[in-house]
N, C-alpha and C positions, 0 to 999 in steps of 0.2 A: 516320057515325062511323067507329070505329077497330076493322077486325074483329079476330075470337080471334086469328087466327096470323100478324096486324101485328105485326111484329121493330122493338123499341126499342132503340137501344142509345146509345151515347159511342165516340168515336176519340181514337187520341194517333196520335204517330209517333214513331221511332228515336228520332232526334237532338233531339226536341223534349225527351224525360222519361228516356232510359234512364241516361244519364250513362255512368263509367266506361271513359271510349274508348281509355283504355292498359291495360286490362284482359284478361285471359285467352285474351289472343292474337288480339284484334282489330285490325283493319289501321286503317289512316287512310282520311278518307272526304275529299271536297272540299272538304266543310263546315268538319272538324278545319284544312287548311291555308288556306282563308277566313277564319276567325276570327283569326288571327294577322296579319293584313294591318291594318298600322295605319289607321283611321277606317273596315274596314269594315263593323265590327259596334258599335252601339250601345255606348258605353262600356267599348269592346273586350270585353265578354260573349261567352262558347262556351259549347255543349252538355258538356265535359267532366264537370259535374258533373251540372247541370240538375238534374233531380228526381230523381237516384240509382234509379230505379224499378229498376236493374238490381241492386240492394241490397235493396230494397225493395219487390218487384214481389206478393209474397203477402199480404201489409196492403194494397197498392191493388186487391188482387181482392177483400179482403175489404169494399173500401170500395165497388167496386163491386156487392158483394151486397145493403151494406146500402141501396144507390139505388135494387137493386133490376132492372138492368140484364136486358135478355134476352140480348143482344150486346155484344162488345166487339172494336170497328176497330182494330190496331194493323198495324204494319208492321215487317220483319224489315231488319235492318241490313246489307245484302248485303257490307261488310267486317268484320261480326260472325263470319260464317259462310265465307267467301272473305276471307281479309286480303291478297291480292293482287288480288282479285279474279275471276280463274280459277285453277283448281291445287286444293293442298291444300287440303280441308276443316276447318277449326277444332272441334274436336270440341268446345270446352268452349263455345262461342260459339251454336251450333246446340244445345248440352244447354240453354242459356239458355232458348229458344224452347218447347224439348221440354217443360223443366220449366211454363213461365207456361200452355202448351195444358193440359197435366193440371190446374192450379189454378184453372184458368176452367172447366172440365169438371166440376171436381168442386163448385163452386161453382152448375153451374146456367147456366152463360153461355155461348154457343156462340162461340167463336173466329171471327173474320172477319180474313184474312188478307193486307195487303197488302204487295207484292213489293219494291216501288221507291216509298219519300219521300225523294226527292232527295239521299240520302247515300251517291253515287257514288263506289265506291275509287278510292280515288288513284292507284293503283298503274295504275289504266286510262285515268287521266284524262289519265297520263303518256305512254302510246302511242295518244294520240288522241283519247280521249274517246270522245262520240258521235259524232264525227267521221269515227270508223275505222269500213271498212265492215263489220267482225268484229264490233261492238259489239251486235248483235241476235243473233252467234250467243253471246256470252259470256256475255247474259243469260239469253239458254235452260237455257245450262248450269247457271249460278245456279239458277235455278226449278225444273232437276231435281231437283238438289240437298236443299233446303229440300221438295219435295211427294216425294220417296222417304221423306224423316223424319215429313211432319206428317199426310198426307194418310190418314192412316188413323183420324186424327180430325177431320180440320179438310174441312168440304167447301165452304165460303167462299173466293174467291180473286180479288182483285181486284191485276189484272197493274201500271198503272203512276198514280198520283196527282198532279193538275194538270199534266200535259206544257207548258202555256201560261205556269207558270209557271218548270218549272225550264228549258225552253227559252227563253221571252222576257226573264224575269229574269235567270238565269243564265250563258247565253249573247248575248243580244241588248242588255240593256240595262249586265250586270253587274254588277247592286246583290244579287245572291244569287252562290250559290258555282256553277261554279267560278270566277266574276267576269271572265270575257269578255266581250269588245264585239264580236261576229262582225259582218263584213257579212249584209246579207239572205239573200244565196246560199247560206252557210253556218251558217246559220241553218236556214236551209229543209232545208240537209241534215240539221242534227243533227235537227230535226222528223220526215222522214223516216226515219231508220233510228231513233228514239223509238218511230215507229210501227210499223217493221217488227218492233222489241224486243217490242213489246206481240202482234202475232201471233204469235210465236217462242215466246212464254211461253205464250198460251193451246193451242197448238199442245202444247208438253212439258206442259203441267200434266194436258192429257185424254187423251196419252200414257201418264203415268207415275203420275196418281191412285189409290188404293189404293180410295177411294170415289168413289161417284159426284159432278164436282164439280158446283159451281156457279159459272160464272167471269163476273167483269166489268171494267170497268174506272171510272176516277173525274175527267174531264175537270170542267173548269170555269169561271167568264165571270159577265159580268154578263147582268143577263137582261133583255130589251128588255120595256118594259109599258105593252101600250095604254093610251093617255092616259083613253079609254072603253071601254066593253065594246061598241062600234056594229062591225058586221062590217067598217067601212072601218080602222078602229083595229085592232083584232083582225089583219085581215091584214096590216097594216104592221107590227105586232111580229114576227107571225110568218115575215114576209119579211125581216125585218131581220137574226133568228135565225140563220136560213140563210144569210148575203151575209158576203162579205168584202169590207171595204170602204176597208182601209188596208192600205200596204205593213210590216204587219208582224205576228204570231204570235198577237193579241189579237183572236179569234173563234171561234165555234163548227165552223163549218163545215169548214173544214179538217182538221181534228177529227175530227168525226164522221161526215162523207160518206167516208172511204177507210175506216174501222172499218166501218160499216154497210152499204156500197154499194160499196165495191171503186173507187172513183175519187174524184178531186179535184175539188173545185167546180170550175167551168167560170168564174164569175166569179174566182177565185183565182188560176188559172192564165194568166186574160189581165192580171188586176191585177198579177202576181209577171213575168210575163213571162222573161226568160231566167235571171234566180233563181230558179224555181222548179227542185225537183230533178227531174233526172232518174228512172227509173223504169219497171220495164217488167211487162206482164202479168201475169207469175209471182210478182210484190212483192205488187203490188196484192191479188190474190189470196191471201197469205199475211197482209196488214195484215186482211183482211176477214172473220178467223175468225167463225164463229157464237158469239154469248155468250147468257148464259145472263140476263142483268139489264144496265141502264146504271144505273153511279153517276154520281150528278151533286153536284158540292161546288158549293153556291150560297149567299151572305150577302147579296147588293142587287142592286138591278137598275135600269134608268133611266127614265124615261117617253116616248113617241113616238107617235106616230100619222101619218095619214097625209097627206101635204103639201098645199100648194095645187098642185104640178106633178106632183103623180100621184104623187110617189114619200115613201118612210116619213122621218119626219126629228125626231128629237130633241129635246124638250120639257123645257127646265130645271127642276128644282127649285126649289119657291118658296121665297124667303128664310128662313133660320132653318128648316128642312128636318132634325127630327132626324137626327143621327151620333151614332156610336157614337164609342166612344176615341180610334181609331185614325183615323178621319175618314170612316169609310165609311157611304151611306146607309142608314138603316130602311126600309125595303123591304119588308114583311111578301106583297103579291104577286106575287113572283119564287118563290115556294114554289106559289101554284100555275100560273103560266104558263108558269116551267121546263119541269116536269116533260111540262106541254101538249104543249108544243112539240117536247120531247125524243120522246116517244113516237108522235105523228100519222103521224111516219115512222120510227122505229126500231120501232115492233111491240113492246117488251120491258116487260118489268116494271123499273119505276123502283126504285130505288133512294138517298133522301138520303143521300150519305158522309159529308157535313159539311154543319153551319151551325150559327153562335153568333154570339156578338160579344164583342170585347173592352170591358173593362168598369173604371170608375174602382173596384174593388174593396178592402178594408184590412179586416181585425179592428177590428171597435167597441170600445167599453169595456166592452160586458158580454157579450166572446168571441164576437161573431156575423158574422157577413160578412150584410148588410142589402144582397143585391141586388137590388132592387125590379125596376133598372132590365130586367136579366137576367128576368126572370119575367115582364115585361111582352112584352119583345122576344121572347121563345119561344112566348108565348102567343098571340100576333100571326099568326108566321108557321106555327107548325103549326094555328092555324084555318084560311089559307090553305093550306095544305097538303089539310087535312082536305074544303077546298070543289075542290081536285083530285078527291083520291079520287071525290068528287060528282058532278062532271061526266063520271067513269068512267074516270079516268085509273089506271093498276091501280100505284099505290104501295104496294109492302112492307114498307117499312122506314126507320127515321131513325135518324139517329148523330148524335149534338149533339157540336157541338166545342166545347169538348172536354172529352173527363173531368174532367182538372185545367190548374190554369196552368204555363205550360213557356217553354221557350227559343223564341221568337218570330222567330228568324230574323236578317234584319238590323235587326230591334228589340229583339234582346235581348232583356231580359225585362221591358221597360219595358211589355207590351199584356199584361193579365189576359185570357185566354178561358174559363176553367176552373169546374165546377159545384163543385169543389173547390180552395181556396186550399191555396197551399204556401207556406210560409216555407222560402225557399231556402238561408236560415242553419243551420237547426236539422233543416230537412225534417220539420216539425211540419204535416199535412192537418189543413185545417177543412172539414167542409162546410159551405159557401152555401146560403142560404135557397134559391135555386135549384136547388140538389141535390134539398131535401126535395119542394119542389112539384113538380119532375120527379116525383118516387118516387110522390106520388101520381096522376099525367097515366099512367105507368105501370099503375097499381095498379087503374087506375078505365077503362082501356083509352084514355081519352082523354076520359071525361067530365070528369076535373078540370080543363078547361084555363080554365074559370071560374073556379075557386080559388087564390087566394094563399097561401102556406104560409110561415109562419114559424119557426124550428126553429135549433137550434143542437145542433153537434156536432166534437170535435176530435179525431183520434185522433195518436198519435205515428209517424211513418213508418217 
């Protein structure tokens, strides 16, 4: 089961819930000049408003008391606090942050703090981005910044969230912000000084911490899963884990062998071949700080085993395969062969950042958000999860994505993830049946995960 000082909590991020992004002297982020790019967002929808949390942010702690929450994931909006990006500090931007650490504090909830959810100032994006080779040092500065103000309560700190995607998305494919189509090679660089960003942070955070901290970070993937549990399957996932096996950003390894080990996969580097970036000893060395936990954000994973020619290979989905909203598979073990996998060679205590699913959600007729399917899909995979723990894998903690429903990116707000519904009209919270049967999976350390909970509750935001 679920011991005593297993850490439960929910995640949001910046741009997904704060809203108010011409507010109190915050800058522009990639995302604010992405949303305005006709057809690149959903129904042209931005985060300007989104869930107002930055209005509203002491009723969402209160909401999050009454779930019950141990933790609370969010992330600081690096042109909330820098509106150029480097320079002057935003005092009223950073008192934003100061203020929500007090009200989770006083509430019971320990802050978990992360650095960077993809809402890159603009103002940096304009002299290069991650592009520029300064960009790891700009981040640092950032990170001082924010752990000079917080770190005297906050000992949670998790440096940068999905690299794969606001790299591969963002820069490789351009269906996220800042909406660049790089070649490979630059690509691979912004990757690289991504990663050099994230040693530079953990490097200023255990610098400049007031407490003792705890740092990690939150890469993410799908998760490869033996088709059986026979040891030839077993290793074919977990060889898969590790390989890079396409010329492009969409893998682990890459990832996590320069973070953990100080080097580049060796398959990677003959795959990427004169694309790959360059780099020398003293990088490497500074990407490969010692952390304290790996988050891993994981939603589904594929099935594979091991070939007839020896090697791992990829096992479809049988037909009518549930998905979730957004089309992604149920998956329930990727929760615990993730974590497997993550750890046999990282050594660390695991860490869930994220996992939910988006959900066909709406207010019923008699006020209740009836997410059956949500309760089912959570209870699935934190059994998996729980059969980790089992086989000795040392998980601490889950964050369900996510608290409430938000601005989804280039889906707008068309994908529900939230254990909490928002009416984006009125900014009216309901909690979801899910909310409640959370509260009791909390409340019962994890015995409840038998129990269905039905329950209705609305508060005004």
């Amino acid at each position: 089961m679920f011991s005593e000082n297993f850490v439960w909590g929910a995640a949001t991020s910046a741009y997904q819930i704060e809203g108010a992004t011409g507010r109190d002297g915050r800058g522009e982020s990639v995302w604010d000049h992405f949303c305005t790019r006709p057809g690149a967002v959903h129904r042209g929808e931005d985060g300007a408003v989104a869930c107002d949390h930055y209005t509203h942010h002491a009723a969402d702690v209160g909401l999050m008391k009454e779930i019950g929450l141990q933790a609370y994931r969010f992330s600081i909006a690096w042109p909330r606090v820098l509106p150029d990006g480097t320079g002057a500090v935003n005092a009223a931007g950073l008192g934003f942050y100061d203020r929500l650490v007090d009200e989770l504090l006083k509430a019971g909830i320990e802050p978990w703090v992360t650095l960077f959810h993809w809402d890159y100032p603009l103002a940096l994006y304009r002299r290069g981005g991650w592009l520029n080779a300064d960009s790891p040092k700009w981040f640092a500065d950032y990170t001082r910044v924010v752990v000079e103000t917080l770190s005297d309560r906050v000992t949670h700190w998790i440096t940068l969230n999905e690299p794969q995607c606001f790299v591969g998305l963002g820069h490789e494919t351009g269906v996220h912000a800042p909406g660049d189509k790089l070649p490979l090679h630059q690509s691979l660089r912004v990757a690289h000084h991504a990663l050099l960003a994230h040693g530079e942070s953990v490097k200023a955070i255990r610098a400049h911490a007031k407490r003792a901290p705890k740092v990690g970070w939150a890469p993410t993937g799908d998760i490869p899963l033996p088709m059986t549990e026979s040891a030839e399957d077993v290793a074919a996932a977990r060889e898969m884990y590790w390989s890079v096996t396409k010329p492009d950003v969409w893998n682990h390894a890459w990832w996590l062998q320069p973070v953990l080990e100080g080097r580049y996969p060796e398959d990677g580097l003959k795959l990427y071949g004169a694309a790959a970036p360059k780099f020398t000893a003293e990088e490497m060395a500074t990407i490969a700080q010692p952390l304290d936990f790996l988050g891993l954000n994981i939603y589904n994973g594929f099935l594979c085993r091991r070939g007839a020619d020896g090697r791992p290979e990829r096992v479809a989905y049988a037909t009518g395969h549930p998905q979730t909203h957004n089309g992604w598979n149920v998956s329930p073990p990727a929760l615990r062969w993730g974590p497997r996998f993550a750890h046999e060679r990282s050594r660390l205590p695991i860490v869930i950042t994220e996992n939910g699913m988006a959900g066909h959600d709406w207010i019923a007729d008699d006020g209740v958000v009836h997410d059956a399917h949500r309760i089912d899909y959570l209870r699935k995979y934190l059994r998996q999860l729980r059969q980790a723990r089992a086989d000795g894998v040392p998980v601490e903690a889950y964050f369900a994505w996510s608290l409430m429903d938000n601005f989804e990116w280039a889906e707008g707000y068309r994908y529900r993830f939230g254990l909490v519904h928002v009416d984006y009209a009125t900014q009216r919270r309901t909690l979801k049946d899910s909310a409640r049967w959370y509260r009791e999976v909390i409340r019962t350390k994890g015995e409840a995960l038998e129990i269905p909970v039905r329950a209705n509750d609305a508060v005004e935001g």
